[in-house]
C-alpha positions as CSV (number, residue, x, y, z in Angstrom):
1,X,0.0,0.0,0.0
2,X,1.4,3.6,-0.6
3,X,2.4,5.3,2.2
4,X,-0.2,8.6,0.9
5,X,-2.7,5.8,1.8
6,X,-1.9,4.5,4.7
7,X,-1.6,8.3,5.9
8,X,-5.2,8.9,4.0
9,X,-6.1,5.8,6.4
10,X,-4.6,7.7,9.6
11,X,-6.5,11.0,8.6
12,X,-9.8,9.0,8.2
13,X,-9.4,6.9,11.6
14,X,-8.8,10.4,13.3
15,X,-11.3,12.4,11.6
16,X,-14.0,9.4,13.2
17,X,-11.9,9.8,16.5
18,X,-11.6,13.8,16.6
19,X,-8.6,13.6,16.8
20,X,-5.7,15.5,15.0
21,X,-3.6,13.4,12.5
22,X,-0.7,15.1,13.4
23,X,-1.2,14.0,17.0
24,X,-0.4,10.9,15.4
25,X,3.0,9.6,14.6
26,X,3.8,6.7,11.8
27,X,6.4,4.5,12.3
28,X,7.3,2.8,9.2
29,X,9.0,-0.3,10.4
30,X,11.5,-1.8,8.0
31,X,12.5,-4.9,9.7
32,X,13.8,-7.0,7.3
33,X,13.5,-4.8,4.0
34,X,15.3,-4.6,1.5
35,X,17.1,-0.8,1.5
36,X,15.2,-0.3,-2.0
37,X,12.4,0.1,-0.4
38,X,13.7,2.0,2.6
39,X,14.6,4.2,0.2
40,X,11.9,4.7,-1.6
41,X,10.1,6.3,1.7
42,X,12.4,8.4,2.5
43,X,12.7,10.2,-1.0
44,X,8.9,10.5,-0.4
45,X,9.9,12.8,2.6
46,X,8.9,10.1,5.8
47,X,11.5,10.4,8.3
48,X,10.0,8.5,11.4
49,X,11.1,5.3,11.4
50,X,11.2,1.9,13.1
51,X,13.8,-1.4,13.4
52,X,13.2,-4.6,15.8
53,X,17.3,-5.0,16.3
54,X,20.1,-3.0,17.1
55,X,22.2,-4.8,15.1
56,X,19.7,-4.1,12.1
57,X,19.8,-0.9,12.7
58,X,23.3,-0.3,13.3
59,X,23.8,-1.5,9.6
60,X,21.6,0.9,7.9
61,X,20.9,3.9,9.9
62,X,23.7,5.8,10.2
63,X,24.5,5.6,6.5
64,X,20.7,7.0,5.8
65,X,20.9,9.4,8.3
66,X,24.2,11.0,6.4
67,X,22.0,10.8,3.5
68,X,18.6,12.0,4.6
69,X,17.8,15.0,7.4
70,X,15.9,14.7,9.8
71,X,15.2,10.9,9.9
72,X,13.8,9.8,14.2
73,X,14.6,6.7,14.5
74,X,12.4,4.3,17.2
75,X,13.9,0.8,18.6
76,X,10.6,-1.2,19.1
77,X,11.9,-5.0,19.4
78,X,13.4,-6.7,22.8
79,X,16.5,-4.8,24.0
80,X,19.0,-7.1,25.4
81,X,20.9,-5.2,28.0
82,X,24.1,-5.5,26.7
83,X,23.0,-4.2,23.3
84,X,22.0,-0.8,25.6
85,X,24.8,1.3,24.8
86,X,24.5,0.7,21.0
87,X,20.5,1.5,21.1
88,X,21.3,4.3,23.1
89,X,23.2,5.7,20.6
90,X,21.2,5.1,17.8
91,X,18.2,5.5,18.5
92,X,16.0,8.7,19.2
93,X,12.8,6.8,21.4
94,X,13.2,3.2,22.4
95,X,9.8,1.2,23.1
96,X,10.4,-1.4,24.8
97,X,11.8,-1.1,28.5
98,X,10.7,-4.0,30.7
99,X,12.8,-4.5,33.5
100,X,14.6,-3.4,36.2
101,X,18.0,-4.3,35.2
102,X,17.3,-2.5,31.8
103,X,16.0,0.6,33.2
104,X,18.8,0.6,35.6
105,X,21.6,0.1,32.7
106,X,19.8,2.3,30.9
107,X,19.7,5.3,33.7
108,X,23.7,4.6,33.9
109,X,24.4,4.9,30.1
110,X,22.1,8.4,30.1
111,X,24.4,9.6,33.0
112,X,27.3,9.1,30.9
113,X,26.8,10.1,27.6
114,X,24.2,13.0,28.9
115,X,21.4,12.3,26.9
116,X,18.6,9.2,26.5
117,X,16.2,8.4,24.0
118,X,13.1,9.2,24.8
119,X,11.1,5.1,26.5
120,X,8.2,3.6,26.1
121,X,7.5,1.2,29.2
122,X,6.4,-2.2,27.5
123,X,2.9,-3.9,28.8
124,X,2.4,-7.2,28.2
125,X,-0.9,-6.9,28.1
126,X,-2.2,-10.3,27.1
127,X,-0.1,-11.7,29.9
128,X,2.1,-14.2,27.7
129,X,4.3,-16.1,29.1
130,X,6.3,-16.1,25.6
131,X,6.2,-12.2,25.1
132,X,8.6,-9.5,26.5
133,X,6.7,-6.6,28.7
134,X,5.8,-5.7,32.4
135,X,2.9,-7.6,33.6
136,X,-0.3,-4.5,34.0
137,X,-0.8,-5.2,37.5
138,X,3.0,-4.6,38.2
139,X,3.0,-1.6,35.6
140,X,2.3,1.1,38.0
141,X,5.2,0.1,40.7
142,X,7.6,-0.2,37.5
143,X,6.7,3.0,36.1
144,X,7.5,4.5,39.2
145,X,10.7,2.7,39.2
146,X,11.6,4.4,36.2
147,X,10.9,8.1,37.3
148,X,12.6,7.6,40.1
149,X,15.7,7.1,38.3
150,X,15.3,10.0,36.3
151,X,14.6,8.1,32.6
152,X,12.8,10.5,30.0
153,X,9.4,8.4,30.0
154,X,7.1,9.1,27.5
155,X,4.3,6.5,28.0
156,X,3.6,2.5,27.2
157,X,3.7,0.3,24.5
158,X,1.6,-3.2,23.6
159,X,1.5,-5.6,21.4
160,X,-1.8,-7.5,21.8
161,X,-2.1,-11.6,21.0
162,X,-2.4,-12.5,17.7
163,X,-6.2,-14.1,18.9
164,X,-7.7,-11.5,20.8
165,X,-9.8,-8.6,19.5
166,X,-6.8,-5.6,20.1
167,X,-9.0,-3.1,21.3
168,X,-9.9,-4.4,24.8
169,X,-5.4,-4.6,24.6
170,X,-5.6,-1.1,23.5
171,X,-7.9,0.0,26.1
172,X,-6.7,-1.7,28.8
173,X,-2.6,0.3,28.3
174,X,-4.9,3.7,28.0
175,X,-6.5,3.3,31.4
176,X,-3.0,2.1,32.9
177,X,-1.3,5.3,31.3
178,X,-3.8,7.5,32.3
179,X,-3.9,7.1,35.9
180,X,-0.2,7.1,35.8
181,X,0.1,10.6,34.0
182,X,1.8,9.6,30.9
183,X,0.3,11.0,27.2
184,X,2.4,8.1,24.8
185,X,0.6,5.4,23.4
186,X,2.7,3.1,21.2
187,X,-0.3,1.0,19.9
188,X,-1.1,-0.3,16.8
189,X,0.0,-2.3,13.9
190,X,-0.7,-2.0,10.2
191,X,-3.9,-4.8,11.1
192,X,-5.0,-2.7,13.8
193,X,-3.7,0.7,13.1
194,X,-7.2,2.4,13.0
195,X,-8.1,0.9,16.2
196,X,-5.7,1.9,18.1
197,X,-6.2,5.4,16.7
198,X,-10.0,5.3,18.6
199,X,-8.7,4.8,21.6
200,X,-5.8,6.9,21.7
201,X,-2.7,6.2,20.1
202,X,-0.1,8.7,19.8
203,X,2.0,6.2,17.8
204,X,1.5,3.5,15.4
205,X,3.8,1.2,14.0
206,X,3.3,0.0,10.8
207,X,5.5,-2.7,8.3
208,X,3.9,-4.5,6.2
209,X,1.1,-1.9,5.2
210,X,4.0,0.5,3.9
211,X,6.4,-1.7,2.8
212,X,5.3,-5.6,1.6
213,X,5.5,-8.4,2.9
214,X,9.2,-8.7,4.9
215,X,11.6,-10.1,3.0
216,X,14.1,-13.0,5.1
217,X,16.9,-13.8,3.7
């Protein structure tokens, strides 16, 4: 689909939602595609972007950002802590902080270099054992966790099982977010995008939609 309509697609879902469509940010996510097609978005003018690995991201980003202004760049896969540094210094938001140990490592690396993406505190809202995220009825005490170390926390990110109707996912990391102050909402995928947009996302992050079907080598 062309990015002019998945963006006519964001307009629409907020136009139904009152909402502004520039209170809405698309993140193209370009896991595994092929730098043609990368390309081809970023001659269109899109510069927020999305990769699930640091290592990914380490190979193509900085060349593109020599060759493009402008380009934010958001980490949305699991962060292994020791791949912290290198995320920290590539990326401009990270969306997936879900521990302790990660937030501390995190709030050491910000302390050195002097600045910090901005984070997204994961929820695994489904509760799956197989999924990465903080458990919503430990999300407040871990959100507090992070303030408390001084981490530049934006709001909370889901990804809702593949089986269940996202909404009731998307509603349930609103309410948590709300009554813990925070405005980011990282919800949304390019099945669910417009969804997510009803009830409140400030960011969706969508592949496939933009790009094709990923492309594994």
């Amino acid at each position: 689909m062309p990015l002019a309509d998945v963006q006519a697609k964001i307009d629409a879902a907020c136009d139904t939602a009152g909402r502004q469509p520039q209170d809405v940010e698309l993140i193209a996510v370009s896991k595994v595609q092929p730098n043609d097609r990368v390309v081809a978005i970023l001659d269109e003018g899109h510069r927020i972007c999305g990769e699930n690995k640091v290592q990914e991201a380490a190979g193509k980003w900085p060349d593109f950002r020599t060759r493009y202004k402008g380009i934010k760049l958001h980490l949305i896969g699991p962060l292994q802590t020791n791949k912290a540094r290198q995320a920290m210094e590539l990326a401009d938001a990270i969306h997936t902080l879900d521990r302790p140990k990660l937030a501390k490592t995190l709030a050491r690396l910000a302390q050195e270099q002097g600045r910090c993406p901005d984070l997204f505190v994961q929820v695994n809202t489904g509760e799956e054992p197989q999924k990465s995220g903080i458990l919503p009825m430990e999300a407040d005490a871990f959100i507090a966790e992070v303030r408390a170390l001084d981490l530049p926390l934006q709001g909370l990110m889901c990804i809702p099982p593949v089986d269940e109707e996202p909404s009731l996912h998307f509603a349930l990391l609103a309410k948590v977010a709300e009554r813990n102050g925070l405005t980011g909402l990282s919800m949304g995928m390019s099945g669910d995008f417009e969804r997510a947009i009803a009830l409140g996302a400030t960011h969706i992050r969508v592949g496939s939609a933009i790009f094709g079907e990923r492309v594994y080598s």
